[in-house]
N, CA, C and O of each residue as an XYZ file, in Angstrom:
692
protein
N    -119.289     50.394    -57.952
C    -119.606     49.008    -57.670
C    -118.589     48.072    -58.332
O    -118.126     47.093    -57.746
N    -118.271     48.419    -59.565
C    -117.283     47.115    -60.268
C    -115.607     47.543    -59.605
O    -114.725     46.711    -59.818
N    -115.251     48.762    -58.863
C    -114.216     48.605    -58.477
C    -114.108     48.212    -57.063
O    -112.993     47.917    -56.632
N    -115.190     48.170    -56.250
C    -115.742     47.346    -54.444
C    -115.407     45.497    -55.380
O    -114.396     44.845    -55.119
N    -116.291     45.092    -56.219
C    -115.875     43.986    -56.989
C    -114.462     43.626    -57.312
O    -113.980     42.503    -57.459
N    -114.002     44.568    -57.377
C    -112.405     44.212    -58.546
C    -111.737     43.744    -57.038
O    -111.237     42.625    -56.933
N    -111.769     44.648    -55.935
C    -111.205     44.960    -54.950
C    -111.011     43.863    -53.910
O    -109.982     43.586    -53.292
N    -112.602     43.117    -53.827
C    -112.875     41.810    -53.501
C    -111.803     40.809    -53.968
O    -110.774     40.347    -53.475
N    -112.582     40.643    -55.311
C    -111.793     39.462    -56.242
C    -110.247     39.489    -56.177
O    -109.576     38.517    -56.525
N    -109.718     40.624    -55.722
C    -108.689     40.814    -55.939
C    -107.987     40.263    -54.316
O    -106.921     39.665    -54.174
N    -108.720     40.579    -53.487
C    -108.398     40.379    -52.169
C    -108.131     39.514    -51.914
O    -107.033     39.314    -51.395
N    -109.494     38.027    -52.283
C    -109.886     37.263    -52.540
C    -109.091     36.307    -53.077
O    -109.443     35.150    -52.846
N    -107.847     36.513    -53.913
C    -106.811     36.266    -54.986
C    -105.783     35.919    -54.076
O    -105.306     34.795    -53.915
N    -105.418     37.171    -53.382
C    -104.191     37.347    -52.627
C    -103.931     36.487    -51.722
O    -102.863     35.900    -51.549
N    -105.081     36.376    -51.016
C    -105.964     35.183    -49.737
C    -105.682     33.862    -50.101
O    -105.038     33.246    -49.251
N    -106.085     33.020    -51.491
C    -106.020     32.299    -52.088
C    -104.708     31.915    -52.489
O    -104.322     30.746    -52.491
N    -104.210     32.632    -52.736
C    -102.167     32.725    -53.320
C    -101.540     32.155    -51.866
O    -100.941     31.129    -51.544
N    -102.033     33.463    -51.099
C    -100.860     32.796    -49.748
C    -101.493     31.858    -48.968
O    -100.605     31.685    -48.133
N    -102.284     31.213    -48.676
C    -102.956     30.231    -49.079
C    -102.544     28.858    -49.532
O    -102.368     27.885    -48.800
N    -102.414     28.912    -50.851
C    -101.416     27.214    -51.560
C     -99.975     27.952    -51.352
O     -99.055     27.251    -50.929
N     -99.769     29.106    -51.583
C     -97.948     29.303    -50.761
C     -97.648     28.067    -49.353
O     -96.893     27.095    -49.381
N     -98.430     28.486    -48.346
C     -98.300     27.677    -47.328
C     -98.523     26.436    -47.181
O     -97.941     25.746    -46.345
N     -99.541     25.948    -48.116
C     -99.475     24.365    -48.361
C     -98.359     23.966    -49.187
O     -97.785     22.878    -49.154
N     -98.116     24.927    -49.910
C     -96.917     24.066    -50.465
C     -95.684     23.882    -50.010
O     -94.825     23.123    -50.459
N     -95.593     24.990    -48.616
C     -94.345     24.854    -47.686
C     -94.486     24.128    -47.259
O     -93.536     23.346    -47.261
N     -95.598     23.748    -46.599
C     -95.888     22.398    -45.607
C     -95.526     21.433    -46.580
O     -94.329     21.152    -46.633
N     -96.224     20.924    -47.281
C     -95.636     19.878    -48.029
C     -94.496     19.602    -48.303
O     -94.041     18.461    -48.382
N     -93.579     21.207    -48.576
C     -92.415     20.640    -48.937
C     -91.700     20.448    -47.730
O     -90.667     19.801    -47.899
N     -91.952     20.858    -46.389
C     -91.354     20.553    -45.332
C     -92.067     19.413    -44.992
O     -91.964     19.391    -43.766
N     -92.794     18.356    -45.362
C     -93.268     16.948    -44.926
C     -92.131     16.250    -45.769
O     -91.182     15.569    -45.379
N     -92.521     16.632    -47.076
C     -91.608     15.596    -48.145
C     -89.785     15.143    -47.371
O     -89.143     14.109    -47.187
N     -89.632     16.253    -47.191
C     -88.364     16.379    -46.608
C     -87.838     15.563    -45.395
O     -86.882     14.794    -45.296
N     -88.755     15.973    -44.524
C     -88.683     14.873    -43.510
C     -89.439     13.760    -43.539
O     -89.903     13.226    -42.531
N     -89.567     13.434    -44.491
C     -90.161     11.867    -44.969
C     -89.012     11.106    -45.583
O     -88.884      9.886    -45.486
N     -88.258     11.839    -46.165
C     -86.766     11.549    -47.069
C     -85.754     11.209    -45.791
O     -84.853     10.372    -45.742
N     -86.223     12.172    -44.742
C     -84.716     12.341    -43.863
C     -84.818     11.298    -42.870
O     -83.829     10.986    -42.207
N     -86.516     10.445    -42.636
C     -86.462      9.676    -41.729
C     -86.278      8.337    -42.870
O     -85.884      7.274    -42.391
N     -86.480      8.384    -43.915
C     -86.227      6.981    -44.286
C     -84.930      6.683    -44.136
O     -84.540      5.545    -43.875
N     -83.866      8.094    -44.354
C     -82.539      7.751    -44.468
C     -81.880      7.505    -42.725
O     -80.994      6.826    -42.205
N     -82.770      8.361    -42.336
C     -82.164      8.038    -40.864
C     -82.032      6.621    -40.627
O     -80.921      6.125    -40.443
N     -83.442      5.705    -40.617
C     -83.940      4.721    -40.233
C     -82.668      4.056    -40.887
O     -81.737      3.771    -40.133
N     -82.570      3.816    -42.102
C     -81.737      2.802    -43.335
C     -80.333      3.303    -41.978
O     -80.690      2.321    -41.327
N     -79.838      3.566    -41.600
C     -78.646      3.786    -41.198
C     -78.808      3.408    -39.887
O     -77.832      2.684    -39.695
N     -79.318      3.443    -39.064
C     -79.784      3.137    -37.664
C     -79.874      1.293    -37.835
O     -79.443      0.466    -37.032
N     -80.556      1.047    -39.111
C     -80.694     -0.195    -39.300
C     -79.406     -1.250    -39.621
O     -79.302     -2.471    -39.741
N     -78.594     -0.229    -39.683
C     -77.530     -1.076    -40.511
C     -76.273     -1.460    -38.981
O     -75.711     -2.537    -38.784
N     -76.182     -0.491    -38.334
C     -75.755     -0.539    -36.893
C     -75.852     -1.889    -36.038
O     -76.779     -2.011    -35.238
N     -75.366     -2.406    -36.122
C     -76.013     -3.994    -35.703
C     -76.159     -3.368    -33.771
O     -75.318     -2.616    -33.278
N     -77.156     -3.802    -33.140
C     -76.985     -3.636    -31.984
C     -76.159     -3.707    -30.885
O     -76.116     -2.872    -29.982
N     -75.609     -4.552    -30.958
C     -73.932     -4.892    -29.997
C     -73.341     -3.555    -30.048
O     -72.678     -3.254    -29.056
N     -73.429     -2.716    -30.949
C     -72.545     -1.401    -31.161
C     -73.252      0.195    -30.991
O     -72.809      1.301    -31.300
N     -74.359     -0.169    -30.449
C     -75.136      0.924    -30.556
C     -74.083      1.961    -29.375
O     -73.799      3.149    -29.533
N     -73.636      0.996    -28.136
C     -72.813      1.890    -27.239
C     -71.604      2.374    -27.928
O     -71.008      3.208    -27.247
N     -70.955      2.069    -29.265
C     -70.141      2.376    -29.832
C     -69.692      4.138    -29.724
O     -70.676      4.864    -29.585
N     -68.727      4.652    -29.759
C     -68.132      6.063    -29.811
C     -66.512      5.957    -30.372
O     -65.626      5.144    -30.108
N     -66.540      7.103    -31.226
C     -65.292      6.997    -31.623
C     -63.969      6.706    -30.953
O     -63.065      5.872    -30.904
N     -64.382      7.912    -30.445
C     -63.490      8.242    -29.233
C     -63.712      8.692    -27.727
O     -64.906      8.849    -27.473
N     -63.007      8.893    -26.859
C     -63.554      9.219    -25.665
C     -64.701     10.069    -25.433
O     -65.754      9.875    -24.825
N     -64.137     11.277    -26.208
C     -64.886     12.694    -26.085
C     -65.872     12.424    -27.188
O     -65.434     13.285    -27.951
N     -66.900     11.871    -27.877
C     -67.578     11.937    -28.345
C     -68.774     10.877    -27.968
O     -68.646      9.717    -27.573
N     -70.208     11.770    -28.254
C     -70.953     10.695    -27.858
C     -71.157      9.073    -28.410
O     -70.410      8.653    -29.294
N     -71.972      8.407    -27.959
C     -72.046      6.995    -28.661
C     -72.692      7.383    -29.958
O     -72.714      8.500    -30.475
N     -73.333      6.009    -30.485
C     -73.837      5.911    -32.051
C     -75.448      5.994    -30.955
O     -76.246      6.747    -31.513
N     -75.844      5.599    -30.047
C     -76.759      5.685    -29.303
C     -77.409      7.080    -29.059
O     -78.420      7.600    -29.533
N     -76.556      7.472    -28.227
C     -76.332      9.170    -27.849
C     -76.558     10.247    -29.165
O     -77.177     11.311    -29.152
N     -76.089      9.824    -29.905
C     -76.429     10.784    -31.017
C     -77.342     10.885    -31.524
O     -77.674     11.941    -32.064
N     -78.136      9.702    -31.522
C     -79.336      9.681    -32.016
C     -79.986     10.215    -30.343
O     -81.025     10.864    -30.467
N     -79.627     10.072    -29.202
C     -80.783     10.376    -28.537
C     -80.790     11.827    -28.121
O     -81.507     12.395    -27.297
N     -79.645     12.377    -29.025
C     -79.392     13.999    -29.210
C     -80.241     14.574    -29.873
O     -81.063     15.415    -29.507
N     -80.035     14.062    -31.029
C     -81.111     14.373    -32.239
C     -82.554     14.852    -31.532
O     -83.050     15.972    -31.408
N     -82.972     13.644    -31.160
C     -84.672     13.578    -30.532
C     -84.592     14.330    -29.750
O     -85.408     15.177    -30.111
N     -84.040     14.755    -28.611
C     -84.365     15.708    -27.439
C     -84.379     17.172    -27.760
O     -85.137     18.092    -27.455
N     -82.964     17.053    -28.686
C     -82.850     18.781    -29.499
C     -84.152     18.661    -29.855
O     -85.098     18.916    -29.110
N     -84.256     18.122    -31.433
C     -85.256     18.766    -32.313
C     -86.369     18.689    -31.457
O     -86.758     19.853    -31.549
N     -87.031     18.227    -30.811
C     -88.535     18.041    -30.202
C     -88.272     19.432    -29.059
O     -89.163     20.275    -29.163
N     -87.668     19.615    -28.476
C     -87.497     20.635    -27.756
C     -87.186     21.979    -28.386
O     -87.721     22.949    -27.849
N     -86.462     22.177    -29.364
C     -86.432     22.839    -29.971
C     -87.738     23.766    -30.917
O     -87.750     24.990    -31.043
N     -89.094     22.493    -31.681
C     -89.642     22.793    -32.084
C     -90.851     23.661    -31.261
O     -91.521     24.665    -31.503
N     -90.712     22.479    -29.914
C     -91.857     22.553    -28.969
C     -91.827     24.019    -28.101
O     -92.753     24.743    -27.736
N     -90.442     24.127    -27.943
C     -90.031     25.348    -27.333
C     -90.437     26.711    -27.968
O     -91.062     27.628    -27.436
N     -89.968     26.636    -29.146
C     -90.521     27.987    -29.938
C     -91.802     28.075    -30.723
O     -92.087     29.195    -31.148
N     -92.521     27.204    -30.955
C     -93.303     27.016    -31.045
C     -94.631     27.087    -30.337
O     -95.559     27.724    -30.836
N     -94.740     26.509    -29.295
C     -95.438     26.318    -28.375
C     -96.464     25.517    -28.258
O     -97.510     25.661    -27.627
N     -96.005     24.481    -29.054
C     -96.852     22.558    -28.753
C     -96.331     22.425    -27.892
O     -95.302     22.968    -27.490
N     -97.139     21.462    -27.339
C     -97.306     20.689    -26.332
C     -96.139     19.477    -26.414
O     -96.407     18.343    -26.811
N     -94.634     19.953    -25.920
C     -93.510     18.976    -25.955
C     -93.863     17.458    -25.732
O     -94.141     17.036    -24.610
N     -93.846     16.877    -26.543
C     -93.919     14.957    -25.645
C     -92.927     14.495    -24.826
O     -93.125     13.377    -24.350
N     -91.558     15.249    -24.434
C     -91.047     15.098    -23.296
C     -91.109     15.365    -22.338
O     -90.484     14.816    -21.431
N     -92.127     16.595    -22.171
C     -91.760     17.010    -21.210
C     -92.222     16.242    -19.732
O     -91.590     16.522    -18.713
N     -93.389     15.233    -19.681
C     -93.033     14.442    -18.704
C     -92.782     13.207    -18.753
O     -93.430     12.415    -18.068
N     -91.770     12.804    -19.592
C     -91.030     12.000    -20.028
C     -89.787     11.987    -20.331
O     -89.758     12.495    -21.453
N     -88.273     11.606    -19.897
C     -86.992     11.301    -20.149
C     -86.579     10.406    -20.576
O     -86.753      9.276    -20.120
N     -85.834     10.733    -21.705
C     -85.537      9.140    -22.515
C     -84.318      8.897    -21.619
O     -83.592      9.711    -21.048
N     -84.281      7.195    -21.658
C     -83.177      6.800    -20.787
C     -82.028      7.242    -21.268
O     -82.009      7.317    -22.497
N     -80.389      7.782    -20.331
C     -79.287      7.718    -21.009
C     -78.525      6.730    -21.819
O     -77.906      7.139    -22.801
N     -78.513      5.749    -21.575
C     -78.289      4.543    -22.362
C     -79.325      3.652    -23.026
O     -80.203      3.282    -22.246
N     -79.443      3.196    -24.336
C     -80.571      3.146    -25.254
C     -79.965      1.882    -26.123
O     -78.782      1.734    -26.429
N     -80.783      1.231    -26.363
C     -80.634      0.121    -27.047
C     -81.166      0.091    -28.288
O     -82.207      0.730    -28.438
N     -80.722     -0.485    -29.211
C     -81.517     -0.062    -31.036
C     -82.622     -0.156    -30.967
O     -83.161      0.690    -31.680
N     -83.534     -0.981    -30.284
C     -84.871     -1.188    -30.390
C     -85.050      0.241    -29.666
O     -85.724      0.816    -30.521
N     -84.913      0.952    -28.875
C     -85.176      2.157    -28.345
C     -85.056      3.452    -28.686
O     -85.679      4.454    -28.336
N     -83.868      3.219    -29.660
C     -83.443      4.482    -30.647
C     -84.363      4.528    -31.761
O     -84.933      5.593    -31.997
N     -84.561      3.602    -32.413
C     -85.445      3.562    -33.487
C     -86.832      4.161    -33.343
O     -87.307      5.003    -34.105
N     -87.655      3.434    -31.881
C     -88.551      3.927    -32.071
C     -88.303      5.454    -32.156
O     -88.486      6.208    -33.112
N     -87.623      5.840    -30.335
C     -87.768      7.365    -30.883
C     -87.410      8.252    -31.699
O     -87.769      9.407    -31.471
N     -86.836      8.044    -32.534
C     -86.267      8.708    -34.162
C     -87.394      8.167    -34.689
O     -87.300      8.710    -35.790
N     -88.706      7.313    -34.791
C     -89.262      7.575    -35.964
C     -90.592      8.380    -34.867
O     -91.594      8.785    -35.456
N     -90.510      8.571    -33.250
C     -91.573      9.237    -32.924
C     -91.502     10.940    -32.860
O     -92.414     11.764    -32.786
N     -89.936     11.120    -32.924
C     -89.308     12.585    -33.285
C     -89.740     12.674    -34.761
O     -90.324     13.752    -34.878
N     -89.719     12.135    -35.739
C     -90.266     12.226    -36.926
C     -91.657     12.467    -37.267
O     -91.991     13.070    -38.287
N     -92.669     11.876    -36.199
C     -93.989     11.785    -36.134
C     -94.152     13.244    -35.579
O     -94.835     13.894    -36.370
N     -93.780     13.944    -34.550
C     -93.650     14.699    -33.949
C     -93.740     16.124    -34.983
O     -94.618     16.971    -35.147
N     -92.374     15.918    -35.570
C     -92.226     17.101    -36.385
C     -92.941     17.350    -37.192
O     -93.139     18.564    -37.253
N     -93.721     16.519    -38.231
C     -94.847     16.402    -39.068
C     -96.045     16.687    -38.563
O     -96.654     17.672    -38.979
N     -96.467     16.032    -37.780
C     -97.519     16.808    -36.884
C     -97.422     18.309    -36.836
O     -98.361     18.965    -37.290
N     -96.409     18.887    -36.346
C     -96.165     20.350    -35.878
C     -96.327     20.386    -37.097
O     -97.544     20.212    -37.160
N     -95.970     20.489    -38.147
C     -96.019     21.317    -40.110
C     -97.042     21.231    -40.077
O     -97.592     22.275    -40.426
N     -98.054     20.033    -39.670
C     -99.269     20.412    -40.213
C    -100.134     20.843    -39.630
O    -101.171     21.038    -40.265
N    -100.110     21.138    -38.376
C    -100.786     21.678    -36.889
C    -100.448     23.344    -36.737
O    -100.987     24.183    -36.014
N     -99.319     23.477    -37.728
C     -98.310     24.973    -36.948
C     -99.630     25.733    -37.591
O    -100.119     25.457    -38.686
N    -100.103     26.749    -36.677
C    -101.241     28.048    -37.411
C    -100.405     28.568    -38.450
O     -99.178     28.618    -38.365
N    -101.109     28.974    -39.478
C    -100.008     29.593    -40.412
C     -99.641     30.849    -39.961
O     -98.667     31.125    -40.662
N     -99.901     32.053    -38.981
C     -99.358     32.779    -38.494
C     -98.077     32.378    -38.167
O     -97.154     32.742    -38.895
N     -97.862     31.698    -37.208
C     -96.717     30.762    -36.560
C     -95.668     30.129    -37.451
O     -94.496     29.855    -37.192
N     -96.323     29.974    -38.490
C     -95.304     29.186    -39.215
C     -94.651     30.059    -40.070
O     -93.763     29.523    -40.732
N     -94.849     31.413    -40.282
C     -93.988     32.609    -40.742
C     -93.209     33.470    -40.081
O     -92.245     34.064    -40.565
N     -93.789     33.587    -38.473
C     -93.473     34.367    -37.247
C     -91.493     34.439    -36.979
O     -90.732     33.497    -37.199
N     -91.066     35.911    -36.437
C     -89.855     35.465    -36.771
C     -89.583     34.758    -35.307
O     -90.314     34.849    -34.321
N     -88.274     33.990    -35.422
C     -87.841     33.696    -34.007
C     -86.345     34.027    -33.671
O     -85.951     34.622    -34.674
N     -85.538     33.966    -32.974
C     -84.444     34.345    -32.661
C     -83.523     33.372    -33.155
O     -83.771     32.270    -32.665
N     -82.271     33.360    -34.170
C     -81.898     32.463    -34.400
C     -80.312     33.316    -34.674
O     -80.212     34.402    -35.245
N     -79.011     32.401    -34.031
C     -77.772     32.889    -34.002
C     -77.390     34.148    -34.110
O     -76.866     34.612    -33.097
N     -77.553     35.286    -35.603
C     -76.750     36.308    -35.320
C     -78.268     37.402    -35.855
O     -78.201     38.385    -36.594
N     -79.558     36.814    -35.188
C     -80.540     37.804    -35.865
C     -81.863     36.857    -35.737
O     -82.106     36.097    -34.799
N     -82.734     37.100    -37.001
C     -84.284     36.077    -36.765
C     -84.867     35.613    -37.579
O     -85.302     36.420    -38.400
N     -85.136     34.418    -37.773
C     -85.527     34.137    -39.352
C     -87.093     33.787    -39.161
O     -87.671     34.041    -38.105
N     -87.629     33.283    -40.085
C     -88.859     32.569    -39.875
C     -88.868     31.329    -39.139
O     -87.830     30.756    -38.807
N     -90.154     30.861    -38.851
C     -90.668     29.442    -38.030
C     -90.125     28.125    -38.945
O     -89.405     27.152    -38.723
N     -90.942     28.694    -40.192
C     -90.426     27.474    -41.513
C     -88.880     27.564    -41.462
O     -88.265     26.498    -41.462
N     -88.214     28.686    -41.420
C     -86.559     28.247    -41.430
C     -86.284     27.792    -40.005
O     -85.532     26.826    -40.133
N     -86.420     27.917    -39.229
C     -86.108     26.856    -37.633
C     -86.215     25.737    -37.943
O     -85.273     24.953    -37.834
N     -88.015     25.211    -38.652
C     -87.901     23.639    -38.853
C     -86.541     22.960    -39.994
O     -86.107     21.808    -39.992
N     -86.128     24.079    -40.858
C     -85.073     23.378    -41.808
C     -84.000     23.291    -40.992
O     -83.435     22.197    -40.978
N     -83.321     24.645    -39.915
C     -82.454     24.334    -38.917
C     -82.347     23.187    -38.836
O     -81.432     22.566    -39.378
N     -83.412     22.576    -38.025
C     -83.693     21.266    -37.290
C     -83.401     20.188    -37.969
O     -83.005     19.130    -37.479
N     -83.562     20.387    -38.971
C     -83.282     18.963    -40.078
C     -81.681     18.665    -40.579
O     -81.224     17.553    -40.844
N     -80.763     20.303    -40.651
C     -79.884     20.610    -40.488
C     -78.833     20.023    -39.739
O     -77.733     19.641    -40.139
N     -79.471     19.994    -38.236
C     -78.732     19.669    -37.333
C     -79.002     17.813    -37.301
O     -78.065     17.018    -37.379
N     -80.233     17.466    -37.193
C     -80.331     15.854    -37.694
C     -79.198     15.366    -38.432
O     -78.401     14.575    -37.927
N     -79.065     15.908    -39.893
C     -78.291     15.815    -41.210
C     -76.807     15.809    -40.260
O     -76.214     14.734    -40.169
N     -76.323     16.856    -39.668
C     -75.166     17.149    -38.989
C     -74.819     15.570    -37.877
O     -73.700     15.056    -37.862
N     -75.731     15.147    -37.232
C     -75.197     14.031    -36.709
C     -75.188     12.538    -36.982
O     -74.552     11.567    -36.570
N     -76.465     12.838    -38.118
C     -76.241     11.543    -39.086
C     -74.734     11.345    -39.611
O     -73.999     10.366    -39.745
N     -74.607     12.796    -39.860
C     -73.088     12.691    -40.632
C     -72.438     11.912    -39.574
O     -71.823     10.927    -39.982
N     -72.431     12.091    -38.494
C     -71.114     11.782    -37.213
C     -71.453     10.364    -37.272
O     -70.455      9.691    -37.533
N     -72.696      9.564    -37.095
C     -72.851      8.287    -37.173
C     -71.937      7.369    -38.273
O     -71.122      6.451    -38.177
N     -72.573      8.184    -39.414
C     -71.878      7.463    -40.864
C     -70.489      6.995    -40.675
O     -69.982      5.920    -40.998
N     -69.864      8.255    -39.950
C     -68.549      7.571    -39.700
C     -68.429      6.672    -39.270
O     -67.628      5.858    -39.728
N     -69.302      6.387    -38.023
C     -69.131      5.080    -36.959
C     -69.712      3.970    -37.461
O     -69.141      2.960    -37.049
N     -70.703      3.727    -38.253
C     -70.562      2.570    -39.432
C     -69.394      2.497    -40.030
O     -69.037      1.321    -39.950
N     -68.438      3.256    -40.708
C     -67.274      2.814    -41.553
C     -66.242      2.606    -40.486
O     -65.372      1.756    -40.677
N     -66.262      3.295    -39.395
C     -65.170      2.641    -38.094
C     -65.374      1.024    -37.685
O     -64.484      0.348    -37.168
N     -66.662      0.554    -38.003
C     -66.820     -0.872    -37.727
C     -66.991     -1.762    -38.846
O     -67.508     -2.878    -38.806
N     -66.393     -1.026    -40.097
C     -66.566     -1.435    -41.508
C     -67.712     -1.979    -41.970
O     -67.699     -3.094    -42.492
N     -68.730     -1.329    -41.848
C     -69.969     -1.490    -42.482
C     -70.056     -0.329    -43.590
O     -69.426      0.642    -43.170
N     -70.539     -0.115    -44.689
C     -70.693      0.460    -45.762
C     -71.891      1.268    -45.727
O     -72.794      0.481    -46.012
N     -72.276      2.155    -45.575
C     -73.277      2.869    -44.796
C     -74.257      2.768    -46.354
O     -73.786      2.398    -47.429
N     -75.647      3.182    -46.128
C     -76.754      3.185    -47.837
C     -75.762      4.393    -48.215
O     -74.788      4.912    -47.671
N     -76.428      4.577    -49.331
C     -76.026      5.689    -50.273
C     -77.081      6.482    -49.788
O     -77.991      5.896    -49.201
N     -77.147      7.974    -49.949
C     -77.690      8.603    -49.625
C     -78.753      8.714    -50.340
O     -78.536      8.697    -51.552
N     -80.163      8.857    -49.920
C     -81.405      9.046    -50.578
C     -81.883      9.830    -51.241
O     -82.658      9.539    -52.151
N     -81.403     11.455    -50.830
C     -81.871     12.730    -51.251
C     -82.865     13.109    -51.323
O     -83.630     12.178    -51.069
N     -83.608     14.348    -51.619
C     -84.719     14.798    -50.944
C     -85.935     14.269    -51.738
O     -87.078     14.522    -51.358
């Protein structure tokens, strides 16, 4: 009887452990993208609108476009492997976008992704998925994703200092 007990309690333990493990991933994958949309926003904000059609150069997208890269990847991305219920899918954001239009949807791609952390079953949110040269977990896709955000924020930043604006300092996590 006290080792059916130990066996429990012990089970019971393990259950409990992985358990706040996963809340504390979630959390730390909220915190994160709570950091990454303030910084997004602060930079989107600083863009004066007249320039949102702005692009470096030929071959690269606008300051518009990049952001409306961002949103279509990551939401498709999450929704895809995942298997929420995409909010694009009967919906297309226009090709040309005006700041009032970018903004919202960068902070509804933000709403989006948070939702999914805290919606993902925790099965799902460990599950592997296919990723470049092999498969990682669900939780590493969503950091991907933030990854690739981070990656075109970078490309923006430039295009603030191409129109000599001084971009924020970076926020960090």
């Amino acid at each position: 009887m006290k080792r059916y007990l130990f066996l429990v309690l012990l089970c019971a333990s393990v259950v409990a452990n992985a358990q706040n493990r996963t809340a504390e991933l979630r959390q730390e994958l909220i915190d994160a993208f709570d950091m990454s949309e303030k910084y997004s926003l602060k930079i989107c904000d600083q863009m004066p609108a007249e320039f949102y059609q702005f692009k470096a150069t030929d071959s690269v997208m606008t300051f518009a476009e990049q952001w409306r890269h961002c949103v279509i990847f990551s939401i498709n991305q999450l929704a895809g492997r995942t298997g929420v219920v995409n909010p694009l899918k009967e919906r297309k954001l226009p090709k040309v976008m005006n700041k009032e239009q970018v903004v919202s949807e960068v902070k509804a791609m933000y709403a989006f992704i948070r939702k999914t952390v805290r919606e993902l079953p925790e099965a799902k949110l460990y599950e592997k998925t296919g990723f470049t040269n092999g498969e990682i977990p669900m939780w590493r896709l969503i950091y991907a994703v933030e990854n690739h955000i981070i990656h075109h924020r970078g490309q923006v930043i430039v295009y603030l200092r191409l129109k000599n604006i001084v971009p924020e300092g970076y926020v960090g996590w």
